[in-house]
C-alpha positions in Angstrom: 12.6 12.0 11.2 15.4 12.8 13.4 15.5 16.4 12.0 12.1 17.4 12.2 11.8 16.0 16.0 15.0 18.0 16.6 13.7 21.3 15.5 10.6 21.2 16.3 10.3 18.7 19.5 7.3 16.8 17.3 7.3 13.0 16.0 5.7 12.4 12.9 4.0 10.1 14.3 2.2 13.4 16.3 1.4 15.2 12.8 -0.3 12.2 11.0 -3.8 13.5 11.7 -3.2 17.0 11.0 -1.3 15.7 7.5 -3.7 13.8 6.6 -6.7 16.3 7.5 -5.3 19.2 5.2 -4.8 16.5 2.3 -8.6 15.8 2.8 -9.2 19.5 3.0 -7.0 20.3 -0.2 -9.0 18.0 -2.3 -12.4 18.8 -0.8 -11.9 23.2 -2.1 -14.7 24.1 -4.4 -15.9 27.5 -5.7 -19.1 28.3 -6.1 -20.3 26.6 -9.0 -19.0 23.6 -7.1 -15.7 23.3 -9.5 -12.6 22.4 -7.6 -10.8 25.9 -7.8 -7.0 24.1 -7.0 -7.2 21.7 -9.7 -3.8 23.7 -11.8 -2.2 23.8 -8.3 -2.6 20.6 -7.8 -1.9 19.3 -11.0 1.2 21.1 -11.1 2.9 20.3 -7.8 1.6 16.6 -8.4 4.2 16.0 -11.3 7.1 14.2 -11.4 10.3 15.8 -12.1 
């Protein structure tokens, strides 16, 4: 993305294991009776519009 590499100095290419971690760590959030505690969160921004 010519854009983010402009503003940044970055390539995607240089983000795609951080991306890709905090998607692992979104889905792995539980609270303590081992419930995933984002579940509305991530129902809601997972919608189409």
């Amino acid at each position: 993305n010519p854009t983010l590499e402009h503003y940044t100095y970055y390539k995607a290419s240089d983000l795609k294991d951080v991306v890709f971690e905090i998607h692992r760590l979104q889905f792995d959030v539980k609270d303590v009776a081992g419930n995933v505690s984002l579940k509305a969160i991530r129902e809601k921004y997972s919608q189409q519009k």
